[in-house]
N, C-alpha and C positions, 0 to 999 in steps of 0.2 A: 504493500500500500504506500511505500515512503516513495520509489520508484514510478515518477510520471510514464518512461516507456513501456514498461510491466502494466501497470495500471490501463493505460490506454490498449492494450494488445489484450490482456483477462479480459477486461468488460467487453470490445468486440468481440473476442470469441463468444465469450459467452451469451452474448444477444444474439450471435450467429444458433448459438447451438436452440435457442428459445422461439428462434423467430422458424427452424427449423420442425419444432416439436409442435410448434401451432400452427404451422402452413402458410408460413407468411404474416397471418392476420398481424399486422402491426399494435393494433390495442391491445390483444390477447400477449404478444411478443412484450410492450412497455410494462402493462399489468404486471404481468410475471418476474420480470426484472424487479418492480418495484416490491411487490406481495408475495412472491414465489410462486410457480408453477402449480404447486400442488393446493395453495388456495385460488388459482384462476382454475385451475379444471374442479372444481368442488360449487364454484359459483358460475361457471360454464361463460365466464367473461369478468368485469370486472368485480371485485370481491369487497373493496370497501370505500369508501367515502377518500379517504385520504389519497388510496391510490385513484381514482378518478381525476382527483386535482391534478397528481401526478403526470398523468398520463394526457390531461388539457393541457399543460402547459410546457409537456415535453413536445407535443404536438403543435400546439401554438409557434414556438421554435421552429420547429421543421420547416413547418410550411412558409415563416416568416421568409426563414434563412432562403429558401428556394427560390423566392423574388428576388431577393436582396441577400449577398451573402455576405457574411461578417467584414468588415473591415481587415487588411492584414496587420 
């Protein structure tokens, strides 16, 4: 975790390996990241209030950045 290159390579994989276990579904994919997989397949999408926020505004991001992308 003290490691930015490690950091940023774990959490790709591992949203690779999430985004792989839900078929792509990108909300089911951020839910999971945020709640864990095994409370997204239990509430069969998103599982709580917080992860919702979550998952707005990871979303909100996305689509921002795709018109307009960050500053370098």
């Amino acid at each position: 975790p003290f490691d930015p290159e490690q950091a940023i390579f774990g959490g790709s994989r591992y949203l690779r390996i999430l985004a792989n276990k839900f078929d792509g579904d990108l909300v089911k994919t951020l839910s999971a990241y945020h709640a864990g997989g095994g409370a997204v397949n239990k509430a069969n999408g998103i599982p709580y209030t917080q992860t919702a926020e979550y998952v707005r505004r990871v979303l909100n991001a996305y689509y921002k950045y795709q018109v307009e992308p960050p500053a370098p």
